[in-house]
C-alpha positions as CSV (number, residue, x, y, z in Angstrom):
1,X,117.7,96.3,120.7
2,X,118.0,99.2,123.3
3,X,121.7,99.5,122.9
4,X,121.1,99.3,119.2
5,X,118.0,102.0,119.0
6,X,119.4,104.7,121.2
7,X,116.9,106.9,122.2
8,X,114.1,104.7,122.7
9,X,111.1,105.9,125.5
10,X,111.9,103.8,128.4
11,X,109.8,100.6,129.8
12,X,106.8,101.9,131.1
13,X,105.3,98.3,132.1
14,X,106.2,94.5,132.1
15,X,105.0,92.9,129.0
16,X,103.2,89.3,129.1
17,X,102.8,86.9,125.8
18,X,100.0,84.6,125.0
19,X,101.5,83.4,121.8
20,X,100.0,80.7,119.5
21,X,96.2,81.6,119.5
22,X,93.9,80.7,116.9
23,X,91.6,83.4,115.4
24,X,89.0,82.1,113.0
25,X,89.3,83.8,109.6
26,X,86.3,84.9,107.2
27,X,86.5,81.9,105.9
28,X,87.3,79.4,109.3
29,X,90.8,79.3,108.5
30,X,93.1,79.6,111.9
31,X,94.7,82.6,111.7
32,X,97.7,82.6,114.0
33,X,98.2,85.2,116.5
34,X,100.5,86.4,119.6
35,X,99.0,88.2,122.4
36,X,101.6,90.9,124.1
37,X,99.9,92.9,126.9
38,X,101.5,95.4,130.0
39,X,101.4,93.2,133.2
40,X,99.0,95.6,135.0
41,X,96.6,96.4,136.3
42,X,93.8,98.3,134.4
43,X,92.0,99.0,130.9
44,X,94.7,99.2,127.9
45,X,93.5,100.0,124.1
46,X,94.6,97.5,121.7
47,X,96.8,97.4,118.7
48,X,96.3,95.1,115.7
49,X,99.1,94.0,113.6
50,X,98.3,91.9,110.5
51,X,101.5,90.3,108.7
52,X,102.4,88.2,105.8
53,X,106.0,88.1,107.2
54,X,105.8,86.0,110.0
55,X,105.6,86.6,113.8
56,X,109.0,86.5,115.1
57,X,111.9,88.9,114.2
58,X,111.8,92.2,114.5
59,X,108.0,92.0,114.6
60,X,108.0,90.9,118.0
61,X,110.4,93.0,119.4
62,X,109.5,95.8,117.5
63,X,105.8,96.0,117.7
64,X,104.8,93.2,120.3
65,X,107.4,93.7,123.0
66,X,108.0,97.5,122.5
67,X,104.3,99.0,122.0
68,X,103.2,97.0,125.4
69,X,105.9,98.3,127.3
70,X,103.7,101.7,126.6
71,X,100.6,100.2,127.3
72,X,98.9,98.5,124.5
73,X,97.8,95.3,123.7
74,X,99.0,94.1,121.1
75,X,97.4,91.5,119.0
76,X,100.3,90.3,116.4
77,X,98.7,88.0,113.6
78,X,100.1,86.3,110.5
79,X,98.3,86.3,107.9
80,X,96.1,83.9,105.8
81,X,98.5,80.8,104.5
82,X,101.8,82.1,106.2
83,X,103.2,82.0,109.3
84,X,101.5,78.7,110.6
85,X,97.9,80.5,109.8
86,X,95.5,77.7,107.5
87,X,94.4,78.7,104.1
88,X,96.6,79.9,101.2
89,X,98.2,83.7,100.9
90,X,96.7,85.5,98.1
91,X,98.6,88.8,97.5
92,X,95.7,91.3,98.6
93,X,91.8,89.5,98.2
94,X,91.7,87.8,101.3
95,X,92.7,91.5,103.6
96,X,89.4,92.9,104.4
97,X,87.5,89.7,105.5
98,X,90.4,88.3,107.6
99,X,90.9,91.7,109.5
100,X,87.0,92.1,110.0
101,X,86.9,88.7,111.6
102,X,90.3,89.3,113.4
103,X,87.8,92.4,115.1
104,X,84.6,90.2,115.9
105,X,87.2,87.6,117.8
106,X,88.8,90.3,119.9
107,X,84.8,91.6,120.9
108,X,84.6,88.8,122.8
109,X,88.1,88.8,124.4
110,X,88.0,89.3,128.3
111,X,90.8,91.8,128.0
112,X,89.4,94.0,124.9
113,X,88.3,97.4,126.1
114,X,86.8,98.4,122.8
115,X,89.4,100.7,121.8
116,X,91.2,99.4,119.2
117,X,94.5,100.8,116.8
118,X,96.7,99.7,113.9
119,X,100.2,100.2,113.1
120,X,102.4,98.7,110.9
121,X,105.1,99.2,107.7
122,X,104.4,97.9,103.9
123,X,101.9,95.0,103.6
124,X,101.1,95.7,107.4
125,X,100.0,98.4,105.8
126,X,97.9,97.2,103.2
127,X,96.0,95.5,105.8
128,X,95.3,98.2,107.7
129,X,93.9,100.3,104.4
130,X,91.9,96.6,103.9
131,X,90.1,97.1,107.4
132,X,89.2,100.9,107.0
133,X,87.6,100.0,103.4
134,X,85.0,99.0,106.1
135,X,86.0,100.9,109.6
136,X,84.7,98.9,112.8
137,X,83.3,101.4,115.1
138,X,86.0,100.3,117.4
139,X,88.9,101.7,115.1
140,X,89.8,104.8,116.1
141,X,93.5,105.5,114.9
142,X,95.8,103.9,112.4
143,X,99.6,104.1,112.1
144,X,100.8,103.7,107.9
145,X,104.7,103.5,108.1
146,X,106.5,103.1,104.8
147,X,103.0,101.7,103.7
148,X,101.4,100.1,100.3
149,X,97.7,100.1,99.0
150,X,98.3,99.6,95.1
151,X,99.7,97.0,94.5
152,X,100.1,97.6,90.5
153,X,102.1,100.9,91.1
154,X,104.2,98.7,93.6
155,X,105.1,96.5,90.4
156,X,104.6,98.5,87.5
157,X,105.3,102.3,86.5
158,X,103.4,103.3,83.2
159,X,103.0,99.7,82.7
160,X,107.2,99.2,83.0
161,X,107.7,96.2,85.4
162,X,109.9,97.3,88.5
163,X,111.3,94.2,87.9
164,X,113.9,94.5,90.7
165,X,111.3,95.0,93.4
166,X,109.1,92.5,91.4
167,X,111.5,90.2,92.8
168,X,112.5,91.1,96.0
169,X,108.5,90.9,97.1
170,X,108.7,87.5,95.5
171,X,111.0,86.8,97.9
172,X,110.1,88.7,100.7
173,X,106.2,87.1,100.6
174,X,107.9,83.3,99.7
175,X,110.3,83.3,102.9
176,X,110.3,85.5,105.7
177,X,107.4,84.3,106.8
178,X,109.3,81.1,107.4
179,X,111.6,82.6,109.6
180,X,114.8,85.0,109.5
181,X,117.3,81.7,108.7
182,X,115.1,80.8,105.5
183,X,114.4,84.5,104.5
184,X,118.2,85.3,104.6
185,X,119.2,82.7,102.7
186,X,116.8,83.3,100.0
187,X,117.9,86.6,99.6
188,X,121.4,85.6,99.4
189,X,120.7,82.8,96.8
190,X,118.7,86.1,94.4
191,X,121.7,87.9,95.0
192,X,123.8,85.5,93.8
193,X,122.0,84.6,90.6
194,X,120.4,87.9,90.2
195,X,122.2,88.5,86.9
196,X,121.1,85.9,85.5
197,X,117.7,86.3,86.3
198,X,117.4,90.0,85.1
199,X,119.5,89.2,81.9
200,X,117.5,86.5,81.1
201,X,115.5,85.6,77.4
202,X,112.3,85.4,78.0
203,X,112.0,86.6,81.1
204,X,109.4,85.1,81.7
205,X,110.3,81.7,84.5
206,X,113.3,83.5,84.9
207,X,113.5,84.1,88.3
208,X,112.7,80.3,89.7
209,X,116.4,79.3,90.1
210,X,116.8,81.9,92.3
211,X,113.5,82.1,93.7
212,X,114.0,78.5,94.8
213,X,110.7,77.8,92.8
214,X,107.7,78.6,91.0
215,X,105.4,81.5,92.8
216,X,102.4,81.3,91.1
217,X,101.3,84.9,92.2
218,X,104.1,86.7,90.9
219,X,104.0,85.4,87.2
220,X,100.9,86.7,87.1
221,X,101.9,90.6,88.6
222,X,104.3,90.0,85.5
223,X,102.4,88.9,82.7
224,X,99.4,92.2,83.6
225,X,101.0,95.4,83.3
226,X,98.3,96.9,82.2
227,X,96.8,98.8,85.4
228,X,92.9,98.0,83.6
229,X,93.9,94.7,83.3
230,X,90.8,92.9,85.3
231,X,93.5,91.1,87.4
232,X,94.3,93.9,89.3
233,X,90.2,94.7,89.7
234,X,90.2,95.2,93.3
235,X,93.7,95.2,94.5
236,X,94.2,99.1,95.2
237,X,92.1,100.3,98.5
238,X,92.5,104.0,97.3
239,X,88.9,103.7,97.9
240,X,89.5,103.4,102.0
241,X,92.0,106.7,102.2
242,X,88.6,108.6,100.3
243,X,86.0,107.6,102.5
244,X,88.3,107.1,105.6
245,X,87.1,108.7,109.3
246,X,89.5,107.8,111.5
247,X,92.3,109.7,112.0
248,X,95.6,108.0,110.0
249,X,99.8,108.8,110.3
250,X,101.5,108.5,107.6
251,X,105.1,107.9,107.9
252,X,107.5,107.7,105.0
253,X,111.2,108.1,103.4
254,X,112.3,110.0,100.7
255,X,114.4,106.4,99.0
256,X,111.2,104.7,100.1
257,X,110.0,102.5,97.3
258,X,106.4,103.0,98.3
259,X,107.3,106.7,98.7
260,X,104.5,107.7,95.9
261,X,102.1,105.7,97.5
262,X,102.3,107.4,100.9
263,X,101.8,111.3,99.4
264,X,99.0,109.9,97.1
265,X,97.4,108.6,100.7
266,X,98.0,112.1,101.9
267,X,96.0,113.7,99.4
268,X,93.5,111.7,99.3
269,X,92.9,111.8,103.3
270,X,93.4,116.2,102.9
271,X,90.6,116.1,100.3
272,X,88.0,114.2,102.0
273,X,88.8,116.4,105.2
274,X,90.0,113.5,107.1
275,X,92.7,113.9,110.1
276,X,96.4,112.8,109.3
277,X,99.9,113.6,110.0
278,X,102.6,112.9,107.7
279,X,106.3,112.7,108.3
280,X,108.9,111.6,105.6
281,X,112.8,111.1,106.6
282,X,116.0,110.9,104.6
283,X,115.1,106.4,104.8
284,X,114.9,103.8,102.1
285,X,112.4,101.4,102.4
286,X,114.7,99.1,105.2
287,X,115.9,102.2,107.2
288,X,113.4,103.8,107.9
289,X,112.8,100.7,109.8
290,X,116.4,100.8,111.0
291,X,118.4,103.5,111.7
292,X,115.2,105.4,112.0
293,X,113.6,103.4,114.3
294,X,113.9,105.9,117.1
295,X,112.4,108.7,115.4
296,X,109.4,106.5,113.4
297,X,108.6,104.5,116.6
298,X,108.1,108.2,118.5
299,X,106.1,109.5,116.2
300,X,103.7,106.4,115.8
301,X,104.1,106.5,119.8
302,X,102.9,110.0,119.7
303,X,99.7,109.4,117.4
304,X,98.3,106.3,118.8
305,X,98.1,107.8,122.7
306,X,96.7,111.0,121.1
307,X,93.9,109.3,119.6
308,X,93.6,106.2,121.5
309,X,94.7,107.3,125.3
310,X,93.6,111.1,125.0
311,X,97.1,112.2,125.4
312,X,97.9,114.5,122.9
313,X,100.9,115.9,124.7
314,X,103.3,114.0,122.1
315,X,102.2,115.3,119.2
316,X,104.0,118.1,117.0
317,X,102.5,121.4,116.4
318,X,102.5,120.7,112.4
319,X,100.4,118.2,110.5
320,X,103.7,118.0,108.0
321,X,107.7,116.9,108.9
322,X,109.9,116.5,106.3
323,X,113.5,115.8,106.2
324,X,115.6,118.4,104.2
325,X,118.3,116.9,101.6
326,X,121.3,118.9,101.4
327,X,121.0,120.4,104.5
328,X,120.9,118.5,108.4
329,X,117.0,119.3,109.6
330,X,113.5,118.9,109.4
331,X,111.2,121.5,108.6
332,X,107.8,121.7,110.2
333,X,105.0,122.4,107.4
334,X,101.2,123.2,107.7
335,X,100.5,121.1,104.2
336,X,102.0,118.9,101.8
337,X,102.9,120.1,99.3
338,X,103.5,123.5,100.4
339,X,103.2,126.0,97.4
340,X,101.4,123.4,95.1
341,X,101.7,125.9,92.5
342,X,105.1,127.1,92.6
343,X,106.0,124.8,89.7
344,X,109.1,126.6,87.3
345,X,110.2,124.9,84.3
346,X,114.4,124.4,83.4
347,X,114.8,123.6,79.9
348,X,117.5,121.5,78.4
349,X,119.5,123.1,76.1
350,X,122.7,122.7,73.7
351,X,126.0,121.9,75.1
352,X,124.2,120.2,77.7
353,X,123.4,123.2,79.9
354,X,120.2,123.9,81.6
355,X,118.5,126.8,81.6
356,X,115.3,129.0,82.6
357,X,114.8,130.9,79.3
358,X,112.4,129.1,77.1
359,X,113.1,127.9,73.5
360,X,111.7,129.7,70.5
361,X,110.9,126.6,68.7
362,X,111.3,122.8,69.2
363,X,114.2,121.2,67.3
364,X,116.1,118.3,67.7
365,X,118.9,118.5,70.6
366,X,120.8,115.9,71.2
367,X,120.9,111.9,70.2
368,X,121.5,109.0,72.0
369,X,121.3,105.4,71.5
370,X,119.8,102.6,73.9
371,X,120.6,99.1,73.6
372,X,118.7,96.8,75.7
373,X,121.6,94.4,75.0
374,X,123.9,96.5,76.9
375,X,120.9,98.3,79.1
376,X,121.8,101.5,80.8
377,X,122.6,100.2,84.4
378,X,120.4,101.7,87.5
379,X,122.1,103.5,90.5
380,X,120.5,104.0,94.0
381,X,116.7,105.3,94.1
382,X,114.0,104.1,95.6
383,X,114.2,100.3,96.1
384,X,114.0,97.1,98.5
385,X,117.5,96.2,98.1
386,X,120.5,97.8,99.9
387,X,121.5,99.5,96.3
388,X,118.8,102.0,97.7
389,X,119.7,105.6,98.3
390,X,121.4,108.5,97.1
391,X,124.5,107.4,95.3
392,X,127.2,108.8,93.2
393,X,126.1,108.8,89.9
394,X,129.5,110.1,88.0
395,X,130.1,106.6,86.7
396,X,126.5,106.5,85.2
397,X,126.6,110.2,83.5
398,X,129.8,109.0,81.5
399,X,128.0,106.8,79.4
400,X,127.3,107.1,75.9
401,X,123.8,106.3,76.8
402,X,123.0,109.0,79.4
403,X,122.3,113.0,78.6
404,X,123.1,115.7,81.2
405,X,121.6,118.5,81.4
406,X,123.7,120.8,84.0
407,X,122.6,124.7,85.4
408,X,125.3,127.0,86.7
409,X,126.4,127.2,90.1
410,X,123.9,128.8,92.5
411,X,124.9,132.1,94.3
412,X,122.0,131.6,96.8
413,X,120.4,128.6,98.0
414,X,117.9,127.3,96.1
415,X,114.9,125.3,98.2
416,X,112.8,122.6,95.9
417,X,110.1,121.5,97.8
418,X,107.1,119.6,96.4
419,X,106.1,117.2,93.4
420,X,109.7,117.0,90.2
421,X,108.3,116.2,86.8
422,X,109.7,116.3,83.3
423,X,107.9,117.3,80.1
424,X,109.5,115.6,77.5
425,X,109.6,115.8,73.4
426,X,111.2,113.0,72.0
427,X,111.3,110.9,68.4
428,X,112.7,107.3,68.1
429,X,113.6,105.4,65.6
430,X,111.8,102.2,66.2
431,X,108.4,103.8,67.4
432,X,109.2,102.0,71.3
433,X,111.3,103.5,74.0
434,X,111.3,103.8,77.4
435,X,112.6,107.3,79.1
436,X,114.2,107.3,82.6
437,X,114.5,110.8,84.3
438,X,116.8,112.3,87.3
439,X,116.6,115.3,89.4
440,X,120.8,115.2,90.7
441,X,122.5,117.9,93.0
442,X,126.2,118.4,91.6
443,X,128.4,119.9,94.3
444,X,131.5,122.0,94.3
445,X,133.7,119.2,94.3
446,X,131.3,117.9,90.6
447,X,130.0,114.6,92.5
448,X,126.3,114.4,91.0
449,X,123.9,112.4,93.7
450,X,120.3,111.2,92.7
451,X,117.4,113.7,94.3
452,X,113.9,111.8,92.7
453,X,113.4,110.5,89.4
454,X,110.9,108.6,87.2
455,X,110.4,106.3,84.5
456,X,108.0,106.8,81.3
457,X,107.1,105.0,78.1
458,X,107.2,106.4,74.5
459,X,105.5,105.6,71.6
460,X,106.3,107.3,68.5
461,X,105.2,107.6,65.1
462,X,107.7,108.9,62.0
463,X,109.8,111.6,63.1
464,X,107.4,113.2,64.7
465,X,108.3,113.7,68.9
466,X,105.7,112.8,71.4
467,X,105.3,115.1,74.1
468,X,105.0,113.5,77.7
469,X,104.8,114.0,81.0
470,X,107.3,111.8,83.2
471,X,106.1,112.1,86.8
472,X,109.4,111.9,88.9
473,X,108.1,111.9,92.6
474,X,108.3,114.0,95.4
475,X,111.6,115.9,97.4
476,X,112.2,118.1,99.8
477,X,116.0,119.4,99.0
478,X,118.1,122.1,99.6
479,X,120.5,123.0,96.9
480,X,123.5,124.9,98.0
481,X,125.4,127.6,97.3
482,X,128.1,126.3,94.7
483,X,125.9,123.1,93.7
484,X,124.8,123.3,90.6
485,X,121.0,121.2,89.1
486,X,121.8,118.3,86.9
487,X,119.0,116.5,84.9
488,X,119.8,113.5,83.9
489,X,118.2,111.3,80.9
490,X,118.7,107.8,79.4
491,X,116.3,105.1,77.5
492,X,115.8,103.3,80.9
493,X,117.6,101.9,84.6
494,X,118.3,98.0,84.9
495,X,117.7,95.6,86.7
496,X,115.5,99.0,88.9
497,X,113.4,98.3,85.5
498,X,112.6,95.7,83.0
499,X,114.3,97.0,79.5
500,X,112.5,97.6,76.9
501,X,112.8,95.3,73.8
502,X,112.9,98.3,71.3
503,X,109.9,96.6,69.4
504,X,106.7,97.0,71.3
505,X,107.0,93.7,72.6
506,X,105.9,92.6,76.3
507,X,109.5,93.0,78.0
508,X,108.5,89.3,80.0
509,X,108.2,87.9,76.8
510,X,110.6,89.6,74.2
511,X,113.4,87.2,73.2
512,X,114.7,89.9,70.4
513,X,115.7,92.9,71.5
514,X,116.7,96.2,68.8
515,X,118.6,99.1,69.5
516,X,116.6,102.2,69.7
517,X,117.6,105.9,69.0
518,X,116.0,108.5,71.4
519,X,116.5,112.3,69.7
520,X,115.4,115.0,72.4
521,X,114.1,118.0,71.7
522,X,114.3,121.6,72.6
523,X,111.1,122.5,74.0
524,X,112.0,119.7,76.9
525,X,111.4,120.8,80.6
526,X,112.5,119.5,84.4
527,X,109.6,121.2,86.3
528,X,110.9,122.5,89.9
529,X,108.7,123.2,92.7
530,X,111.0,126.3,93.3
531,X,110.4,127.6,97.6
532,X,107.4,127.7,98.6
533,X,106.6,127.9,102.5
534,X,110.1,127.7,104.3
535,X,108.9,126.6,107.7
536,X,111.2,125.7,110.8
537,X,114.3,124.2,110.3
538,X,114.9,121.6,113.2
């Protein structure tokens, strides 16, 4: 691992294991749990580290072995019904009990000094939101890399199933718990039959073949896309970012599929006045864990001995990092986002150009037809799989079934920094359409690669447009001199998204599918953040 993460801190301590202790659960279930701890002498705060995934690779290394080399104790813990632990997983209920009983067993540890810290990525997340709904007075920093705590928006986007992801979870949560061996070999069996699964009629059941069976949790995410749905009553822990005291780092990439959830924890931590740090790098979900290990290890490093060692010495001068696309550096910012009201509107217009002058009236523009028979196929963006990233999207934007929308080549730079929406007028023939919206950078050369983007549903009545507002995430990006502002449009991105059926029909349940007509018009807008504060570049 040292030869593979260059620039790690070096060993500060030999690091002991205690593994295979049982820690009662809310409900007396044995919860599973490693011990790591620096073999020295004298008082070390703890980390807790609550994981559906298993307790073996990376975890071990990664958080165990690393973190008590720097002088933590690390308490490393499956959760409920996997990894060994009694009791049966349920996808977010069982959270908040387990990790306040995980605290009252570690009161009475020998070795507990009463200083206590989380840190962990995605679900390891979620549980760390699920024990600040409820902060023990003991909690005194947390660490949220790549990190969840809504589970509908993880699955659904305007009630669209991210069917792709929908998946990969499903396998993620069935296997690796069981170890890497069984974990990689489910993910090359969904690879293999992925297209099936995805093309499938219904969809609904679709996945079992290359699931390796039924998982009873993730038919139900499926069948409630409807974010009132009672199902989800209780899943999201907005509720803990709100009301939250201790002092949380956030840590996420731009091709992060939880990249949404990590600013909305931002805001919701600036608002109530809470302290918090937030860094986002040029990662997907995976990389972030990988090739920026280094860098996302340091800066949760940095923020636990600040808080829980009184050694602030690590810390950058900014609360705000971000990684600049388009250019090689980081900027240092007081607040995310920084202008938040530097939002400047480009308007599609004829010939497929892209423009700031507004329209004079709103007309129909341009036509295209969807086919969910033939579904407009998605290209990199923020997902689980390795498809992830910023990819060349020339082979996408030459379909019949994709608009462009292009500006002219810039003479200066041109810095977007902050939240990318679209306003969008559109009519259908069918009255049912989905919209899928990209923010590309074109360069000199006319390669087009993906910036942010968004999904949004349409319902339409006559020829009438509806007018709506597509939210298409967050960037920091640097457009160059030369590069020209693409915005691309189509009726949807699959297998990133369930299509839609083109009849109002739940896409898990639709066996008939109809082509649908999208007409755009005029008075359409891609919203920039255009400047704002500049800050350092790194």
């Amino acid at each position: 691992m040292r030869a593979t993460w260059r620039r790690l801190p070096a060993r500060l301590h030999d690091v002991g294991w205690e593994p295979g202790l049982v820690v009662p659960g809310a409900d007396g279930s044995p919860l599973i749990t490693d011990h790591y701890f620096p073999r020295a002498e004298g008082d070390f705060p703890t980390l807790l580290v609550r994981s559906p995934y298993g307790r073996g690779l990376p975890w071990s290394p990664m958080y165990g072995l690393l973190f008590a080399e720097q002088g933590f104790h690390v308490v490393l813990q499956s959760c409920r019904g996997t990894g060994g632990s009694g009791g049966a997983f349920d996808l977010w209920r069982n959270e908040p009990a387990d990790g306040r009983a995980t605290v009252s067993w570690l009161r009475e540890q020998p070795w507990f000094n009463g200083t206590l810290g989380t840190v962990g990525p995605s679900y390891l997340g979620y549980t760390q939101w699920a024990l600040a709904l409820e902060p023990p007075p003991e909690l005194k920093a947390m660490v949220v890399q790549v990190g969840l705590h809504d589970p509908y928006a993880l699955f659904h986007a305007d009630g669209v199933l991210r069917l792709e992801t929908a998946l990969a979870v499903g396998a993620g949560m069935t296997y690796q718990h069981q170890g890497m061996a069984p974990f990689l070999r489910s993910t090359l069996r969904l690879q293999r039959r992925l297209r099936d699964v995805v093309d499938a009629r219904p969809l609904r059941g679709a996945y079992v073949p290359a699931l390796g069976g039924e998982v009873p949790w993730l038919d139900d995410v499926m069948a409630h896309p409807d974010a009132e749905d009672p199902y989800w009553r209780g899943a999201s822990l907005a509720e803990a970012a709100r009301t939250c005291r201790v002092p949380v780092g956030l840590i996420t990439g731009w091709q992060d599929a939880l990249v949404d959830q990590t600013f909305e924890q931002y805001g919701r931590l600036r608002r109530a006045g809470g302290e918090t740090a937030l860094l986002v790098g040029p990662w997907t979900h995976a990389s972030a864990l990988q090739q920026g290990w280094p860098e996302v290890f340091a800066e949760s490093l940095a923020w636990l001995r600040a808080h829980l060692c009184d050694d602030p010495s690590g810390l950058r001068p900014t609360r705000v990092r971000v990684h600049v696309g388009g250019e090689d550096g980081r900027r240092d910012l007081d607040d995310w986002p920084p202008a938040p009201d530097a939002a400047f509107p480009w308007y599609a217009a004829p010939e497929g150009v892209l423009v700031r002058q507004p329209p004079t009236d709103s007309r129909p523009l341009v036509s295209f037809r969807y086919d969910p028979a033939d579904p407009t196929p998605s290209v990199g963006g923020p997902l689980l799989s390795p498809a992830s990233g910023s990819r060349d999207n020339g082979a996408l934007e030459a379909r019949d079934d994709v608009v462009t929308f292009t500006g002219p080549p810039l003479t200066e730079p041109l810095d977007v920094l902050g939240p990318v929406s679209a306003r969008l007028s559109v009519s259908t023939d069918t009255g049912h359409a989905d919209v899928f919206t990209r923010l590309c950078d074109v360069d000199a050369e006319g390669r087009s690669v993906n910036v942010c983007d968004g999904l949004g549903r349409l319902r339409t009545t006559g020829q009438e447009p509806a007018r709506v507002t597509v939210p298409m995430s967050s960037t920091a990006h640097r457009f160059a001199v030369g590069h020209r502002i693409r915005w691309q449009i189509s009726g949807g991105a699959h297998p990133r998204y369930a299509r839609g059926p083109g009849t109002g029909e739940s896409p898990v349940e639709a066996t008939t599918f109809t082509p649908v007509r999208l007409t755009l018009h005029t008075d359409s807008a891609l919203v920039l953040p255009h400047g704002g504060e500049v800050g350092d570049v790194a």
